[in-house]
Structure formats: structure tokens, C-alpha cells
N, C-alpha and C positions, 0 to 999 in steps of 0.2 A: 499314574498316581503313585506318590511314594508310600513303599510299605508303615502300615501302622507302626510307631514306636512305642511299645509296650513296657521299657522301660520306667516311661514319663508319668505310671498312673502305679508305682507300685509306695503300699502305704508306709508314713516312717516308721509306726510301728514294730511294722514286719520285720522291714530292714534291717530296726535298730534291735529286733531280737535277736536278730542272726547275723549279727555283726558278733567278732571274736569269736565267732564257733566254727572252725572248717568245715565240717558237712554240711551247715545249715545255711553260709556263706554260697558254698560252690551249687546247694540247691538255689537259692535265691540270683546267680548270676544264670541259670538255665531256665530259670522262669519264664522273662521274654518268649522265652525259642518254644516253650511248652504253650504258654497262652498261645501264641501262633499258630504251632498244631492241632491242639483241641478246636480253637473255633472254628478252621477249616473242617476237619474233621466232623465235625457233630453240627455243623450251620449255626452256627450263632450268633447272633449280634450283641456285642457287649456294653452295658454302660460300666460308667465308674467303678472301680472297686467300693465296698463296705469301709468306711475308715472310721472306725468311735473306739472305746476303751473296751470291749467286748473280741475286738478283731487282731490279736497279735500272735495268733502261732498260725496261721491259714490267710492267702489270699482269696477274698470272694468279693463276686460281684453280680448283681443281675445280667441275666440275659433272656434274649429270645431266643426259641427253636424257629426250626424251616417252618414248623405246622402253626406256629403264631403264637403258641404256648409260652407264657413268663416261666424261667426256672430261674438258679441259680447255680453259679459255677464256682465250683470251690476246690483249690489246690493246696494241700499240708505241708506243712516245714516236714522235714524229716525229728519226730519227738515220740518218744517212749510212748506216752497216751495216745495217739494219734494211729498207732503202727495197727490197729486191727476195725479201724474205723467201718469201712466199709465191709467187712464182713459182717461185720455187727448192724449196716440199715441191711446188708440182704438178710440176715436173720430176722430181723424184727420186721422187715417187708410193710415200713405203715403203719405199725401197730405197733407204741406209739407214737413214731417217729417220722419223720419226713420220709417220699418215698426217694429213692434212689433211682431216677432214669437212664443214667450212663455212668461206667465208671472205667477205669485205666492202674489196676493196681500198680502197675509198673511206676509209671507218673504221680500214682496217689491223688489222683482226679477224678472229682463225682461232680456230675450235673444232677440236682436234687430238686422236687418239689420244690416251690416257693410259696410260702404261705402269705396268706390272704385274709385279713386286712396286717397281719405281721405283727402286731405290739406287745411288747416282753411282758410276761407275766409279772416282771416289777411293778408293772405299773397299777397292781392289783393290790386293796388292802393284805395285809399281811396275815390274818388268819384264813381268808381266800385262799390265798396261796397254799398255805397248809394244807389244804384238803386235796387242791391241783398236784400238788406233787405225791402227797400219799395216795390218789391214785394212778399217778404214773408210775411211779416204783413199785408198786403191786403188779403192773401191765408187765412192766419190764422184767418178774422174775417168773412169771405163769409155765413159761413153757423155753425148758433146756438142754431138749434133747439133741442139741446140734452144741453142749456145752464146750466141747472142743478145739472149737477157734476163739474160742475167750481166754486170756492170760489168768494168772492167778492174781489176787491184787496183794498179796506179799511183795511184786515184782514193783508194786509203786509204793509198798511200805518200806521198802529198802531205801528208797530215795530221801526218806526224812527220820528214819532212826536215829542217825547219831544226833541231828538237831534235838531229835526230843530227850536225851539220855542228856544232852550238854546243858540243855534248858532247866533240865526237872529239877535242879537246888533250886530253881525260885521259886518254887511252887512250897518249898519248906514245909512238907507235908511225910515226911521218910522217904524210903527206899524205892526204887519203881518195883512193883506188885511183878510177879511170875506171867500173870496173864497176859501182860500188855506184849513182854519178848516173844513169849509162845505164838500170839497173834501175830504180830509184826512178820514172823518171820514164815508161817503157812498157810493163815486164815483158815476156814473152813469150805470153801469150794462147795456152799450148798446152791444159794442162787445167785441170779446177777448183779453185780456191782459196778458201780460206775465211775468208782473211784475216789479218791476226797474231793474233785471237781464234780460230781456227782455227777449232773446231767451238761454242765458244761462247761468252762474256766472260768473260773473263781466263782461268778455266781450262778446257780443250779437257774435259776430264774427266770435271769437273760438269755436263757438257752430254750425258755420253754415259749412258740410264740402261738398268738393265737390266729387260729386258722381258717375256715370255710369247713374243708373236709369233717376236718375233728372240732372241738372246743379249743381243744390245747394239743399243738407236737413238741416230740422236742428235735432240736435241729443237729446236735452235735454230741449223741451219744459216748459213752467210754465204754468200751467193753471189758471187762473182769471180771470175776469168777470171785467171792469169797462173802463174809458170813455178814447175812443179809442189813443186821441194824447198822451196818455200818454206813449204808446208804443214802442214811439220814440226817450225817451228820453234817454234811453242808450244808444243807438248808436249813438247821440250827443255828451255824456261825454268821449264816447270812441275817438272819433275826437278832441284831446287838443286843438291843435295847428290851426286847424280850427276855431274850434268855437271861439276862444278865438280873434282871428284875426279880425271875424267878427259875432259876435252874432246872430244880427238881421237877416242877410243873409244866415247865416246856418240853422236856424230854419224857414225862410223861403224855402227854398230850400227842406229839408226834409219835410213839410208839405206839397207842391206840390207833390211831389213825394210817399207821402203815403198818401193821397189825404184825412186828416187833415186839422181840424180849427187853422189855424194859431196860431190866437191868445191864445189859450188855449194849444195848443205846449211850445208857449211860456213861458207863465203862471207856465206851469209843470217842465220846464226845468229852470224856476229861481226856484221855490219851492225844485227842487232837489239838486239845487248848496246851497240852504241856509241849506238843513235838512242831507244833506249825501257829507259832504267835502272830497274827498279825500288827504289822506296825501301826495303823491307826488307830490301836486297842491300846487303853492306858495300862501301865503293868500293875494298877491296884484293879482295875475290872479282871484282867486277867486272874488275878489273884483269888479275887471272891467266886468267878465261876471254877476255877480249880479247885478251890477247897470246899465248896458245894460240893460239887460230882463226887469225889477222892472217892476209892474205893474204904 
């Protein structure tokens, strides 16, 4: 029988992420040779890859174990957010997260829990969700006494500083505030953060699925280190039509509920409407939740 070509199932996504990037390139041309390893390695029988809008910095796909167990098998591009992945499910061990059954930090290869029945917490009304994630972010910061394999998340505020210094005239509001540099550039390294992907890329939500074990996991943690309401503030941006309705009452709302300094929620979530606009967001909505928030 000829060997499986594991080329043939790799998603465009992926590809087209890591097209034009040498290291993420020469990762994705050793991929084949890895998938090969791994499921020798660990007995697995694989289906399909995962291919939707949710899957484009990681190859994953179901599989079975030798013992008849569904997991999942999931390999990262080589990306800044990505690089402390699996320290971060051994740290949290399940709680709230998928568990972690095998891993290969070399490779950057986890065979993970597969949750059961699986459906994104998107698909949940939106004040639902509110509560789902204000209690996962409270799980997530309980206990960090192993805080030393977590980055500082200054390390992905660098990534979008000058965007928001270049951006802030349209917000026609003065000068950027002392606070936001001072943050941007140390945080406060009190509990865990997960980044402004919060609990998974782009949306917090689609990252949370529902399970068997738990109510809700989440599958695609970030690990970082800095000051806590800032944790919140993706599943703000992911709420348009809310927040946008009402600013000040959203950001209030979700700070009670993730039991958050208001005011510094706040702070964070006008700092991220001025440094990371999304393009589906007209520039007058942008507009009015910026001068809402304004310090």
C-alpha cells in the first residue's frame, strides 16, 4: 500500500497563512513528515483536518487513540501567541481547559481531549455568554503559582502600539493619556491573561466549546501574565451591536460579572477600539464607542 500523502488534506487557510513568512513556510513544508510521525507514534487514526474561519494558525483534526478514545490532534505554525501553549493546558490540567493527553514541545504537538457534543459557545444568546466567560476568566486567574512559564502580555502589546498611536487622530479626542504607554509597554503581571484573543483567535467564544466533562472548555488557551480587566476585553468587541448601543453599560456589566476594576476595563477597551480597529466596523461606530470610553 502506498504511504498516505498528507500533503493532500492540508487546509488553505493554513497555507495561505504561512505563505510569505520563511519560518512558518519551512514549518508548513515539514508538516507531512510530522503528521506521519505523530500518528505512528501515538496510534492514531486520523480524519479530515478542522477546515472553517476559526482554523488558520494550527493544523487540527480528529482522531482516534489505540484504546478507541476520540481526541484531537493539533499541530501550531510557529506564532508569538502560540509559543507557550502547552505549558499553559499543563498548568491549568482541565480546569478550565481541555485536557492535554500527549504532547511534543519540540514539534509543538498536543493530542487533546475532544469535547463532546462540541458547539461554540457562539451559538449561545449573548448575555449567556457573558456569564460563560466571566466565569472562565475568574477559573483561569485562581491559582499562579507556576506564573513563570506565562509571558508578560506587554510582549503582544508591542505588536499593536504603533497601530494605535498612528490610529488615535481619528479618534479626535487629544493626546494619548500617560496610562495607556505605561501599560502597553509592562502591564501589571498580577493574574492571567490571555491576551487580546483572549481565550482564542479573534473570537473568545468560538474557542469555548461545550462539553460532557465540564459545561464549557476552552480549547485554545493563551498564556500571559498582565493586569487582569484586560481579559475582558475581547468578548466586549466580540458584542458589536451591544457595546456599541451602550458602552458604558457593557463595560460595566462585564466587570461585575468578572469581578474587575471598572474603570480600567474601561480604559482597556477604549485603548483597543483606538490600537486594533476592526475593518467590518464602520469608522462612525468606531467613533462613538471611542468617545464614549475616552478617558
Amino acid at each position: 500500500m502506498a504511504p498516505f500523502d498528507w500533503s493532500m488534506i492540508i487546509p488553505q487557510q493554513l497555507s495561505a497563512n504561512c505563505r510569505n513568512h520563511s519560518e512558518r513556510q519551512a514549518w508548513l513544508d515539514r508538516l507531512p513528515a510530522m503528521l506521519e510521525e505523530l500518528t505512528g507514534r501515538w496510534s492514531l487514526r486520523t480524519g479530515p483536518p478542522f477546515e472553517h474561519a476559526n482554523v488558520t494558525c494550527s493544523w487540527v483534526a480528529p482522531v482516534v487513540c489505540a484504546d478507541g478514545i476520540s481526541a484531537v490532534l493539533k499541530l501550531g505554525m510557529p506564532h508569538m501567541e502560540g509559543a507557550s501553549e502547552i505549558e499553559g493546558l499543563r498548568f491549568w490540567n482541565g480546569n478550565p481547559t481541555v485536557q492535554l493527553l500527549e504532547a511534543d514541545n519540540d514539534l509543538g504537538a498536543m493530542l487533546l481531549e475532544r469535547c463532546q457534543p462540541g458547539y461554540s459557545l457562539r451559538s449561545e444568546p449573548e448575555h449567556k455568554q457573558d456569564i460563560v466567560i466571566a466565569t472562565l476568566l475568574r477559573t483561569f486567574g485562581n491559582d499562579l503559582r507556576h506564573r513563570k512559564i506565562f509571558s508578560s502580555s506587554g510582549t503582544c502589546q508591542k505588536c499593536w502600539n504603533f497601530g494605535a498611536m498612528r490610529r488615535w487622530p481619528r479618534l479626535t479626542i487629544g493626546p494619548m493619556p500617560d496610562w495607556c504607554a505605561k501599560d502597553w509597554a509592562v502591564g501589571s503581571a498580577r493574574k492571567t491573561v490571555t491576551h487580546r484573543r483572549t481565550i482564542g483567535n479573534r473570537s473568545s467564544r468560538s474557542k469555548c466549546l461545550r462539553s460532557g466533562r465540564e459545561p464549557w472548555l476552552v480549547i485554545d488557551p493563551k498564556s500571559f501574565i498582565g493586569d487582569p480587566p484586560y481579559d475582558v476585553v475581547q468578548h466586549l468587541h466580540n458584542c458589536e451591536v451591544r457595546l456599541h448601543a451602550d458602552p458604558i453599560g457593557m463595560v460595566k456589566r462585564l466587570a461585575d460579572l468578572c469581578e474587575v476594576d471598572t474603570e480600567r476595563l474601561q480604559l482597556w477597551t477604549f485603548a483597543r477600539a483606538a490600537a486594533d480597529p476592526r475593518p467590518d466596523w464602520s469608522k462612525t461606530l468606531w467613533l462613538d464607542v471611542g468617545r464614549a470610553l475616552a478617558p
